[in-house]
C-alpha positions as CSV (number, residue, x, y, z in Angstrom):
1,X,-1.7,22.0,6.2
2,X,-0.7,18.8,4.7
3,X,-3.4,16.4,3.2
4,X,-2.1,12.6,2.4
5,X,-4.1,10.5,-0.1
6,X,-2.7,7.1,-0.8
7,X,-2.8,6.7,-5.0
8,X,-3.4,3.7,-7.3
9,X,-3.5,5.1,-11.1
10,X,-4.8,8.6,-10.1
11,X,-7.6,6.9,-7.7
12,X,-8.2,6.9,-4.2
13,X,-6.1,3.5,-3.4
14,X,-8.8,0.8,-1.9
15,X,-6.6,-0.1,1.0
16,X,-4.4,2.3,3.3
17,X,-2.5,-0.6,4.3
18,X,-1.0,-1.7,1.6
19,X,-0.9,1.2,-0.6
20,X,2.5,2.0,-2.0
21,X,2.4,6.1,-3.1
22,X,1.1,8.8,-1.2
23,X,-0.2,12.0,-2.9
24,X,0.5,14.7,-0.9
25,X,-1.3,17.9,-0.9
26,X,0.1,20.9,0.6
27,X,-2.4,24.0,1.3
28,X,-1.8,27.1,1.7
29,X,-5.3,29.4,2.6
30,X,-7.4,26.8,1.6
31,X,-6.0,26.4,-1.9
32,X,-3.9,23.7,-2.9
33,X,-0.1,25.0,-3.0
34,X,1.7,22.0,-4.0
35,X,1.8,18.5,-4.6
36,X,4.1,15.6,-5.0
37,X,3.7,11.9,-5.1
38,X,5.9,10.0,-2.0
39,X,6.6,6.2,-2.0
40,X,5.0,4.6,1.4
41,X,8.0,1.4,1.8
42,X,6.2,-0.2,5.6
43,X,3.2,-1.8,6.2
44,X,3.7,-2.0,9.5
45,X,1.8,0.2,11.5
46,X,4.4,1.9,13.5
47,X,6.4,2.3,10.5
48,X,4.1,3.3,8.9
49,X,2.7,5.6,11.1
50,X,5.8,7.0,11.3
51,X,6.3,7.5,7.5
52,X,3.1,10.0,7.6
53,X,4.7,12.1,10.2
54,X,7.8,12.2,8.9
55,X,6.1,13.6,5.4
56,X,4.2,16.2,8.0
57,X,0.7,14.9,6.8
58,X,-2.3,16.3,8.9
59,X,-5.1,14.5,7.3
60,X,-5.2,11.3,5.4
61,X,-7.9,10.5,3.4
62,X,-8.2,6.9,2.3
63,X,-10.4,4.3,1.1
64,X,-10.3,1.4,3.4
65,X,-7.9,0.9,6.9
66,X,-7.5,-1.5,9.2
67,X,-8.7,-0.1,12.2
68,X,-5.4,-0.8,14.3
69,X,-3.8,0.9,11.7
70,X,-6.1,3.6,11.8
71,X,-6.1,4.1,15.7
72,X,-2.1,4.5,16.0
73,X,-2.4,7.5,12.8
74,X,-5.4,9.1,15.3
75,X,-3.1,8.7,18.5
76,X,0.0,10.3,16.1
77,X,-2.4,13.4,16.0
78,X,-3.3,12.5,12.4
79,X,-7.2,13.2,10.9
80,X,-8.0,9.8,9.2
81,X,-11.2,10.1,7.0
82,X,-11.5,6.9,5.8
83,X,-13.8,4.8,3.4
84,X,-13.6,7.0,0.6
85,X,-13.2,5.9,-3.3
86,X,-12.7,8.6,-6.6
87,X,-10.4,10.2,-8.4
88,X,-7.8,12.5,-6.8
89,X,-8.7,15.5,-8.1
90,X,-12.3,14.5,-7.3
91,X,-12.0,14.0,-3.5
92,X,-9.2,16.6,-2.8
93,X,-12.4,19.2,-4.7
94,X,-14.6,18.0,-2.4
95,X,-12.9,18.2,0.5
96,X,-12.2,21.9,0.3
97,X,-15.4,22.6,-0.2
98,X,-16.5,20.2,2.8
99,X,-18.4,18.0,0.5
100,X,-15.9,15.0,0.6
101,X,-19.6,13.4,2.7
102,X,-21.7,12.9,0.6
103,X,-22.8,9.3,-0.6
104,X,-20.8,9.6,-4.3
105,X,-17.5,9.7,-2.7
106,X,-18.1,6.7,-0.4
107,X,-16.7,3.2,-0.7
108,X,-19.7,0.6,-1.8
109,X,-21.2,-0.3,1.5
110,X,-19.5,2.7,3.5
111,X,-22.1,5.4,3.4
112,X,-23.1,6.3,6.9
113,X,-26.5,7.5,5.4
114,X,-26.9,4.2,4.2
115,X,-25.8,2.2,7.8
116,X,-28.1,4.8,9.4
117,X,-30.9,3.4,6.9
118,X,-30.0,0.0,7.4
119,X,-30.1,0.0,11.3
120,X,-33.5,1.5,11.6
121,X,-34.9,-1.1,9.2
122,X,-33.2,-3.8,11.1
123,X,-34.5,-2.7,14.3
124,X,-38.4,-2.3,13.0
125,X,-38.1,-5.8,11.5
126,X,-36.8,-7.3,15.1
127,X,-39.3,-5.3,17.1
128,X,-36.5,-3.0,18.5
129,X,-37.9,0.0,17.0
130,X,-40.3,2.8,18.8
131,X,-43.5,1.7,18.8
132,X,-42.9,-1.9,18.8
133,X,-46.0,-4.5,19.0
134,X,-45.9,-8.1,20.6
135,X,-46.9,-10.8,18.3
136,X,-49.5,-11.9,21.3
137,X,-50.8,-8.2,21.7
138,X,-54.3,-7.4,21.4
């Protein structure tokens, strides 16, 4: 298994789109096997698209991707786990051991904990909620 991460000085790059190296992580077992740093030369989508195939990634994990671009790498057959910020090391850790969830590895703003949070609030505050009381109710 192949896992791509684009880099930007041993981070997580914040865009997929317009990142120019690709770490890429081979396993072997679940244990990383090797690794080696690829130049990405497209942004666009086909091509680049294309490039990840061509490199044999399975998963790319990124920070932010425009979600064309992130629908064509799915179509290719390609796991896209996107939104995610940290060192290299730190997020390729976490992934093995199927923590790469959690809320410290999320781009500001991108934690589904947090939009699950958020949409509950928004829906008691608009009366969308269970339980939900008419202002003219008595």
């Amino acid at each position: 298994m192949k896992i791509g991460i684009p880099i930007w000085n041993g981070n997580v790059s914040s865009v997929f789109d317009f990142a120019r190296s690709l770490m890429v992580i081979e396993l072997d077992d679940g244990r990383e096997a090797a690794r080696r740093e690829v130049g990405l030369e497209y942004e666009d989508i086909n091509r680049r698209t294309a490039e990840l195939q061509r490199v044999g990634i399975d998963v790319l994990i990124c920070g932010a991707v425009s979600k064309p671009l992130a629908n064509t790498i799915r179509a290719r057959g390609i796991e896209v786990i996107p939104f995610v910020t940290g060192s290299i090391n730190q997020i390729l850790d976490a992934y093995l051991k199927g923590q790469l969830d959690r809320q410290r590895f999320a781009m500001p703003g991108c934690w589904q904990g947090a939009r699950q949070r958020n949409r509950k609030r928004r829906r008691r505050r608009t009366g969308k909620g269970k339980g939900r009381r008419r202002k003219f109710d008595m």
